[in-house]
C-alpha positions as CSV (number, residue, x, y, z in Angstrom):
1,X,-24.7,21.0,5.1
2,X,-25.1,17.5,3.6
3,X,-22.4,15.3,3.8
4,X,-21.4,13.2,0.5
5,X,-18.3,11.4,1.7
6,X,-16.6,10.3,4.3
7,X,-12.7,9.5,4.1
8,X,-10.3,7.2,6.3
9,X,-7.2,5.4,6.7
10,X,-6.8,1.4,7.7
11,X,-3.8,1.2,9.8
12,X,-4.7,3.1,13.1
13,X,-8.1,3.8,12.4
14,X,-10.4,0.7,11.2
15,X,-7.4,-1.9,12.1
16,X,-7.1,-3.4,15.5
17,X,-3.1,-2.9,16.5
18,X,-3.2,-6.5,14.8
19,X,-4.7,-5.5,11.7
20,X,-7.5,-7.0,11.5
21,X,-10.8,-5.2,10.5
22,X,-14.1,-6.4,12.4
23,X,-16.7,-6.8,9.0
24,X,-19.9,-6.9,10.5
25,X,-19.3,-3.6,12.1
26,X,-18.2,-1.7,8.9
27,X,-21.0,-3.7,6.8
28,X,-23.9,-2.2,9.0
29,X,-21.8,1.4,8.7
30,X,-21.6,1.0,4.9
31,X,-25.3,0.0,4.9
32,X,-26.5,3.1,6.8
33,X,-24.0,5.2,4.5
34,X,-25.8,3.7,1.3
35,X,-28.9,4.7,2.9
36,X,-28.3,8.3,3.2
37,X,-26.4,8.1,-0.2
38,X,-22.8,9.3,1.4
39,X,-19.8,7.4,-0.4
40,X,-17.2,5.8,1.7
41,X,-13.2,5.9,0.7
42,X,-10.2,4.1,2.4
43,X,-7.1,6.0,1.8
44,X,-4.0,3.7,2.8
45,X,-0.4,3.5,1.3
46,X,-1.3,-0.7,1.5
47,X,-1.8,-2.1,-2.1
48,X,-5.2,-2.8,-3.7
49,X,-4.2,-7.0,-2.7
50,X,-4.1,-6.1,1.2
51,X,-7.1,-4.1,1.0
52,X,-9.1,-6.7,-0.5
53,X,-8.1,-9.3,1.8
54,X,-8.9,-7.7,4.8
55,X,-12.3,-6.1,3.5
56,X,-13.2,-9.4,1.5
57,X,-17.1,-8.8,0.0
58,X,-17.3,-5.5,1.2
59,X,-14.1,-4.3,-1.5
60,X,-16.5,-3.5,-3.7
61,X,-18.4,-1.0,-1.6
62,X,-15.7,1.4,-1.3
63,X,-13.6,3.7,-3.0
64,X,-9.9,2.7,-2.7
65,X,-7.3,5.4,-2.4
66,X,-4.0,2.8,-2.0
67,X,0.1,3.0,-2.5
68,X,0.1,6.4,-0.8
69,X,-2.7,7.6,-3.5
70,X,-0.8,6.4,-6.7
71,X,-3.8,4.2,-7.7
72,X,-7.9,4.6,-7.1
73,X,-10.5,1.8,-7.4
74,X,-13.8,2.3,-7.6
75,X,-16.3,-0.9,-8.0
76,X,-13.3,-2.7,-7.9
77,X,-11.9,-1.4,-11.1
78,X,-8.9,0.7,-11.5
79,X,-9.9,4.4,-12.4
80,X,-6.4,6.1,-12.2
81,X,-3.1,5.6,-11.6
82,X,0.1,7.7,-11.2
83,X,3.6,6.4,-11.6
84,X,6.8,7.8,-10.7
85,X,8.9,9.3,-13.4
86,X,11.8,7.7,-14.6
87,X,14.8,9.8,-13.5
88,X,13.2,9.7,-9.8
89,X,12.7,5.7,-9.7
90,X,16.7,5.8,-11.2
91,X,17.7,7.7,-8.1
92,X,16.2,6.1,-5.6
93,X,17.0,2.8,-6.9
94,X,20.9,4.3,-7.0
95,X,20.5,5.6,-3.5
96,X,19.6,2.7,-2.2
97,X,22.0,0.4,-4.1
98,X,23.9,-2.1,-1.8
99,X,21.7,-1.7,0.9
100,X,18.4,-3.2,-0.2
101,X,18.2,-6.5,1.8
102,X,19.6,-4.2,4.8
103,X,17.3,-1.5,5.0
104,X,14.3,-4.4,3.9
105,X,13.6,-1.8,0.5
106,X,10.4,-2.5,-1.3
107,X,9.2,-0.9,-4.6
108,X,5.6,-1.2,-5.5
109,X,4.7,-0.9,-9.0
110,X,2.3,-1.9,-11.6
111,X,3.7,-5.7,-11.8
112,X,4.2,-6.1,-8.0
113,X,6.0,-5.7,-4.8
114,X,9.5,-6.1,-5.4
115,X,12.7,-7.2,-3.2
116,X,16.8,-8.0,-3.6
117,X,16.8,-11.5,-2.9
118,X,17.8,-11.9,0.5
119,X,15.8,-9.7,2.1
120,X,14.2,-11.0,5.3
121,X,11.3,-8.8,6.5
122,X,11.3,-8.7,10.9
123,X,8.4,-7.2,12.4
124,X,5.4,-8.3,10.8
125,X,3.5,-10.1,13.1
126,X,3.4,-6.3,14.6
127,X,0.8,-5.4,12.5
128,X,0.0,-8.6,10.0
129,X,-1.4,-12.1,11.5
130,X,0.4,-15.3,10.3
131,X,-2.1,-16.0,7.7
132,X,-1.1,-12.3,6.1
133,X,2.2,-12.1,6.3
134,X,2.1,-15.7,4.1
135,X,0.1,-13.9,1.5
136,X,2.6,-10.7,1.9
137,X,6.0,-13.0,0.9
138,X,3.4,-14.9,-1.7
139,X,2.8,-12.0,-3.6
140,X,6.4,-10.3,-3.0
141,X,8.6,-10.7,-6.3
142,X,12.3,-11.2,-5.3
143,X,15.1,-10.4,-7.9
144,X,18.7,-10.6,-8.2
145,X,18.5,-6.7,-8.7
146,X,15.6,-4.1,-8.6
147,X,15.9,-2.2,-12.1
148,X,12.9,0.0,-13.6
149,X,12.5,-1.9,-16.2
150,X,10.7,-5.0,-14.0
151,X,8.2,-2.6,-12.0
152,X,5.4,-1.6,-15.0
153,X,5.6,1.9,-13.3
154,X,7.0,2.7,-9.9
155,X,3.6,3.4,-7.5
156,X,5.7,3.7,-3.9
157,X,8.7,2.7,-2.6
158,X,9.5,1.9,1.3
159,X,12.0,0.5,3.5
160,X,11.8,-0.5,6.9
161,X,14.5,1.2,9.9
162,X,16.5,0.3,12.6
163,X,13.9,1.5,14.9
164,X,11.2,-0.7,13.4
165,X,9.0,2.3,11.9
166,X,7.7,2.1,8.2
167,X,8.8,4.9,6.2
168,X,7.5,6.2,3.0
169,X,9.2,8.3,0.8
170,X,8.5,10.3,-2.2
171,X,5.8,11.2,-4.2
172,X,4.9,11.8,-7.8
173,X,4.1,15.1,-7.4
174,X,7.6,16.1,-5.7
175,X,10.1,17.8,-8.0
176,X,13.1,16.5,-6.4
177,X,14.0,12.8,-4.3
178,X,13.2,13.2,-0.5
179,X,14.7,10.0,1.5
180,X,13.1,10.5,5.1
């Protein structure tokens, strides 16, 4: 059997527990892939911005699988992209309503990351160094009050727990809204 691809994740798997990806390493991996002509693909619910910060010239190498699979890159150019429909953003967006800055809820779209003004994100430096948590709040849009309209097409949406854990939460491809 000849193998064509090889899939991973970042966090867990190619990160260090603080995030940080050692380059050399993976450039002499991706070099002995290209050899042997076996593609390489990150899959990661990060955004396409993270990704290329932490893989810097190498971006371009890979296949990008990011926001939970809502968008891929290839050669560093977006070949597909799936957005939530809009009855589904409309109910999360009322399910969450009041408790946005709370529950530190982020909805990634087309345009952006967007916030509720207010909201105050603990826990980074858990998995992000100082220099990527400044990039995070620099790219982070925050408004008065998230409405579809803003996002360009809702990719994912997260909040952040009590217990500090990162939780995900619906698809595309789900028929109904499922808050975990």
């Amino acid at each position: 059997m000849t193998i064509k691809l090889i899939a991973t994740d970042m966090d867990g798997t190619l990160l260090d527990p603080r995030g940080q990806l050692d380059l050399p390493r993976l450039e002499k991996i991706l070099d002995q892939l290209d050899q042997r002509d076996i593609r390489f693909v990150i899959a990661t619910g990060n955004e396409v911005h993270r990704m290329r910060q932490l893989l810097e010239h190498l971006a371009s190498r890979v296949v990008l699988v990011v926001a939970n699979g809502a968008r891929i890159f290839e050669n560093n150019k977006l070949i597909q992209a799936q957005t939530w429909d809009d009855a589904m953003v409309d109910t999360a967006l009322v399910h969450f309503k009041g408790r946005e800055c709370r529950d530190q809820f982020v909805v990634t779209g087309m345009k952006g990351g967007f916030v509720k003004k207010g909201t105050v994100f603990t826990d980074l430096e858990k998995f992000m160094t100082p220099e990527m948590i400044e990039k995070f709040y620099q790219r982070m849009n925050f408004v008065e009050d998230l409405q579809a309209d803003l996002f360009g097409g809702v990719l994912k949406m997260s909040r952040l727990l009590v217990k500090n854990a990162l939780v995900l939460f619906c698809r595309k491809s789900m028929t109904s809204l499922m808050v975990i």
